[in-house]
N, C-alpha and C positions, 0 to 999 in steps of 0.2 A: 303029505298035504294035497287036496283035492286040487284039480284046476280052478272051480267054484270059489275055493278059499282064498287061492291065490290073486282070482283077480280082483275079490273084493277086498283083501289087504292094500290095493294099490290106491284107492279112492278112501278119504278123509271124510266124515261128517261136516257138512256145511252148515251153516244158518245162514236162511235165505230172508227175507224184510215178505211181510204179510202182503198179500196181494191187495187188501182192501185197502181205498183212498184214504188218506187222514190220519192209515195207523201206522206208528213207527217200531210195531211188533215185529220177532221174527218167527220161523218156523223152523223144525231139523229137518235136513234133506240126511238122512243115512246112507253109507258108504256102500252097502250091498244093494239099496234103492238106485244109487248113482249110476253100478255098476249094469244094474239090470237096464235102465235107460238110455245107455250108451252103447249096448249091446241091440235094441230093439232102434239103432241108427240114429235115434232125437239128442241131437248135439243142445240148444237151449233148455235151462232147467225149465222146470213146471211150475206154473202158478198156483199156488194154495192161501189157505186164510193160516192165520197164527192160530191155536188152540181157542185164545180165549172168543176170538172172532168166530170160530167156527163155534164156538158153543154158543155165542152168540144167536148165529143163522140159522141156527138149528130150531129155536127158541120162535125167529120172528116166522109173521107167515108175510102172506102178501093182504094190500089193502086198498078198496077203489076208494079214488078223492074224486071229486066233482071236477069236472070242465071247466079252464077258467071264464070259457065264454059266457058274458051273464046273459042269463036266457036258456042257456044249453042244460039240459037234464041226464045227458050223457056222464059217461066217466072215465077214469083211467086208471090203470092198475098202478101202485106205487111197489115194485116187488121187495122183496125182502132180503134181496141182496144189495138194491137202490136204499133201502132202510138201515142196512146193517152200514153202510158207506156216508150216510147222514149221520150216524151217533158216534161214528171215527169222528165226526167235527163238529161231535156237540151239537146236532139239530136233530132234534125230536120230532119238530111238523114238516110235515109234505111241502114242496115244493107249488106255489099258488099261480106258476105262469102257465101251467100244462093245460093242453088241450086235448078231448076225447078222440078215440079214432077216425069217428064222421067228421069232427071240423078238421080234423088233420090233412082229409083227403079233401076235402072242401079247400083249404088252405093252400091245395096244389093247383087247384087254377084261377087263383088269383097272381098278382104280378107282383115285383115288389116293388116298394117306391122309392126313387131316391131325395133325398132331406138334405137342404143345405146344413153345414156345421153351427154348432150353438154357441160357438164362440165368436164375439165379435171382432171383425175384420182378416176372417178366416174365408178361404174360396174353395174348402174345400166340401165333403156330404158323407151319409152314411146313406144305407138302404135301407128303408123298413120292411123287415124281412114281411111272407103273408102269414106267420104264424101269429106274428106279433096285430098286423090290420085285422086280421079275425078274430083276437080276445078284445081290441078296441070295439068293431062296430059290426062284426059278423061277416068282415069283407066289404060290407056296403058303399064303404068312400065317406062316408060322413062325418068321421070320428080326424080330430085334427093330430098330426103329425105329435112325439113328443120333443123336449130339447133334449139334444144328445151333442156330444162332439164327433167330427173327424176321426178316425182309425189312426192319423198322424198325431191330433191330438191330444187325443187318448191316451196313445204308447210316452206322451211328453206327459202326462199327466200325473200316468202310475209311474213314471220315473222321479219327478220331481218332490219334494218336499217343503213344507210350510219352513221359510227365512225369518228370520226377527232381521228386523232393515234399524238404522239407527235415525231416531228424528230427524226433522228437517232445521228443525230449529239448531243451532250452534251452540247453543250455551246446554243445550238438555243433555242428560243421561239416558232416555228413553228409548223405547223401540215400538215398534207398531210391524204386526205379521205380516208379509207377503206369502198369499196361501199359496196352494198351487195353483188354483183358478183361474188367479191375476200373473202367475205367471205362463201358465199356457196363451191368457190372452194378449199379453206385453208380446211374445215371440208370437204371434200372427200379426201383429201390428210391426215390427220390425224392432222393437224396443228391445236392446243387450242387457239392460238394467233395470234395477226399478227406481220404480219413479221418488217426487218427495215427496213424502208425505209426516203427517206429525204423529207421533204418539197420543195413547188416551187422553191421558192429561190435557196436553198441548192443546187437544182436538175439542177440548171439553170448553177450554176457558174462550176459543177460537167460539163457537158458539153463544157465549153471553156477550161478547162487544161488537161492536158497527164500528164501518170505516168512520172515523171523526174528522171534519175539518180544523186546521189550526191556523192561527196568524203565523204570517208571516217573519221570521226572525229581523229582517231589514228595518231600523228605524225609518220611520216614516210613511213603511210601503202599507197599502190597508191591502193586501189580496190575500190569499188563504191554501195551506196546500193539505193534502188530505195525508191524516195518519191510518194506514189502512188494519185491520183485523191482523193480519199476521206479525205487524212490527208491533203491536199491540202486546199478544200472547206473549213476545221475546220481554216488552218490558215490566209486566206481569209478573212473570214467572220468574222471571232473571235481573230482573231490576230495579226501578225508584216506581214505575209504576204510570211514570209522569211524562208526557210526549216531549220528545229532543226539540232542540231550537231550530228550526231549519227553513230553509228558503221559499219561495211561492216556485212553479214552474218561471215563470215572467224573471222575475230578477237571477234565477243561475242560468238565462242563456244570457240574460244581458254580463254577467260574471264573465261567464266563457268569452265574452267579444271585447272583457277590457285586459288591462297587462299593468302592471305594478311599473310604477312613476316614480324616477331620481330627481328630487325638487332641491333646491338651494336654500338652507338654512337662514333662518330669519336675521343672526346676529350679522351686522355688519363687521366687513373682514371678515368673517369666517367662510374657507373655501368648500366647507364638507358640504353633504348631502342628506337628508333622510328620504323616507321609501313611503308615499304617499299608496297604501297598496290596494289593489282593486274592493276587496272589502269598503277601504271608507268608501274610496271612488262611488261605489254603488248607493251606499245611504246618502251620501252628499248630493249624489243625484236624485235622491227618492225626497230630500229636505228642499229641490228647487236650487239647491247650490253649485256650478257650476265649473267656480274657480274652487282650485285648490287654498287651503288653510295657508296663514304663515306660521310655521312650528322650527324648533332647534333641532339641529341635528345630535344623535347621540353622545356627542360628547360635549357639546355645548349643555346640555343636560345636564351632564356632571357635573363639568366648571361651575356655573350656575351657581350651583349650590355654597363655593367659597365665599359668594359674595351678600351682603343684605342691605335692605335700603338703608339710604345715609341722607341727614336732612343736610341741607347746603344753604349757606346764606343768601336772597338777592343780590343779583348783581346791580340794582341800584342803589346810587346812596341816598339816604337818608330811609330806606326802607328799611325793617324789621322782620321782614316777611322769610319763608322759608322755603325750598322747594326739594322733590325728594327726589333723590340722585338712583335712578333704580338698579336693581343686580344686572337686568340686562345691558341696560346703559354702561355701566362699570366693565360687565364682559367685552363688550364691544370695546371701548377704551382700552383695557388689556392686550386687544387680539392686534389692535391699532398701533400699537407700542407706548399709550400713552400710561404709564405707570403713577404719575407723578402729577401734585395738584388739583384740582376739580378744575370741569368748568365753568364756564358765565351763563347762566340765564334768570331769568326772571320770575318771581314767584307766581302762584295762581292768583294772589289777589290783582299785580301789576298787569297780568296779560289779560284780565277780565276787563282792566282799567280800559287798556289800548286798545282791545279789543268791541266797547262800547262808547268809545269815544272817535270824534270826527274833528278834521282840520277845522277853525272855524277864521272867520275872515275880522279883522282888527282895524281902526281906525286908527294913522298913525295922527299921536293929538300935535302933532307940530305941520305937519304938511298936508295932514289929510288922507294918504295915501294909504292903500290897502296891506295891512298886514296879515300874514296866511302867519296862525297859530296852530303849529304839527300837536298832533296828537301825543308825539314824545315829551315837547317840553310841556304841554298840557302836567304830563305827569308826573313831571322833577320840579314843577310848581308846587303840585298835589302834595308832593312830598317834603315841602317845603326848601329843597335846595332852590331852588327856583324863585323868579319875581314874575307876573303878567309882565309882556312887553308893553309898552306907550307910544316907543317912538320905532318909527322903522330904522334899517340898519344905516341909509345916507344921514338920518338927523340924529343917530346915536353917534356917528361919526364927527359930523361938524359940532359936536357938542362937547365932545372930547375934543376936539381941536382950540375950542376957545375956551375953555376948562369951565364952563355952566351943563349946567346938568337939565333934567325938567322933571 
């Protein structure tokens, strides 16, 4: 065996990746080629195209495109290796930013500019290089800056990806996209999150209604508080459709400044309590009312209930009249320990009687003297137990004493 043979037994065919951009073709590097290049000292392999790229390039020639400065009649050559490297990625046309040789050196003594970033609340700029100000306006200065981002921007830019963010609304399913846009511009503003926002839907209905004013839920109160657009959509979408009952601004601070009240139960005897609570407190105040209600406590409430009115005869006699003995009246007697019996009073029509009747002054027919006629016996005359008096009580006296009457 030759030495020749020998060294090229030691090296293996490789397949190297095609030198041209875009293709993920390879090439054969052979073992006696290998052998030969490691010999002539070139330790890195050789760049080549793959077969089919190279029958490619063989193929293309070169082509001038036009200067993209408008105005310019110049050109530039697009070669055919720039060509074979565009159809690796699928582009058939030229490249449209390029400029001819003359703007190019023209383009060297111009400056470049620096451009605040196009994000908002960003402090940071790019440059606009002069290649780029000489396709805008020939170098002249007159041709306005375009929007770009920041280099920090940017690199945040081509990192991030469009988020689906979930409604803002509570009750939704929905989502609405945080591109990257909005997130490049949340991180110059210092935002970690994104913000709320609603879904289509949400954003759709959000658009057909206006904040509405509402009354007041307070009896009495006339102010008005506003249902805005957003609690709207929620009841919309997710609900009866129909605005909640709810306060004016005015009556929940006056809310806030009052406190739930331990009052004493209306039944007599009874030690309990009920809880007069800021709610009424406020509409009793919106009605002009200022004292507290007289109400049962809860378990007067209940009791209550064993009892029902009961008519009761007058306590006068010769009346026929009735009066009605009420449950409360009965509880209260209960709590009192009075179990047993009713008691005395007087029906509606006797205390109407007493009630429109006045002492009236009497002549007594034996002496003359003033007799005062009460209103009471007015009324047990009324009722026929009774007689008018005649004589006052010294000559009913001496007339019983000598047994003549008048």
């Amino acid at each position: 065996m030759t030495l020749k043979a020998s060294l090229a037994s030691a090296f293996k065919d490789k397949r190297l990746p095609c030198r041209v951009r875009g293709c993920e073709k390879t090439w054969l590097w052979e073992g006696i080629e290998q052998a030969r290049w490691m010999r002539d000292g070139k330790t890195d392999p050789p760049q080549r195209m793959c077969p089919e790229c190279f029958g490619k390039f063989n193929e293309l020639v070169d082509v001038e495109v036009p200067c993209a400065r408008e105005g310019c009649e110049g050109s530039w050559t697009w070669t055919r290796g720039a060509r074979l490297a565009a159809l690796a990625r699928d582009r058939t046309e030229p490249p449209l930013d390029r400029l001819c040789g003359a703007c190019r050196e023209r383009s060297k003594k111009i400056d470049g500019v620096e451009v605040p970033c196009r994000v908002r609340g960003c402090d940071g700029s790019w440059i606009w290089r002069p290649e780029e100000r000489m396709r805008a306006d020939g170098g002249e200065g007159t041709a306005k800056p375009p929007a770009r981002m920041c280099e920090e921007c940017y690199q945040r830019f081509r990192a991030a990806t469009d988020q689906p963010v979930p409604c803002r609304i509570p009750q939704c399913d929905g989502e609405w996209i945080w591109s990257r846009a909005m997130q490049v511009e949340a991180a110059a503003a210092g935002q970690a999150g994104p913000p709320k926002r609603m879904c289509g839907e949400c954003a759709q209905v959000l658009g057909e209604v206006e904040d509405r004013p509402q009354p007041c839920r307070v009896r009495g109160c006339e102010n008005e508080w506003v249902w805005n657009r957003f609690a709207q959509v929620e009841a919309r979408r997710f609900g009866s459709g129909q605005p909640p009952a709810r306060m004016c601004d005015e009556c929940y601070s006056e809310l806030g400044r009052l406190e739930d009240r331990d009052l004493g139960c209306r039944i007599r005897g009874c030690d309990n309590t009920w809880v007069w609570t800021r709610n009424m407190q406020l509409e009793a105040k919106q009605r002009g009312r200022n004292k507290p209600p007289r109400r049962m406590c809860d378990r007067c409430v209940t009791e209550i209930n064993r009892f029902e009115p009961r008519a009761v005869a007058c306590k006068h006699e010769g009346c026929e009249g009735e009066w009605t003995w009420s449950p409360e009246s009965q509880l209260a007697a209960a709590l009192g320990g009075r179990t047993e019996g009713t008691p005395r009073r007087m029906c509606e029509k006797c205390a109407d009687f007493l009630k429109g009747a006045k002492p009236i002054e009497l002549e007594c027919a034996s002496c003359k003297v003033a007799i005062t006629w009460t209103r009471e016996h007015q009324l047990n005359v009324a009722l026929g137990v009774w007689v008018k008096p005649t004589l006052c009580a010294d000559c009913r006296r001496a007339s019983a004493t000598s047994g003549s009457g008048v």
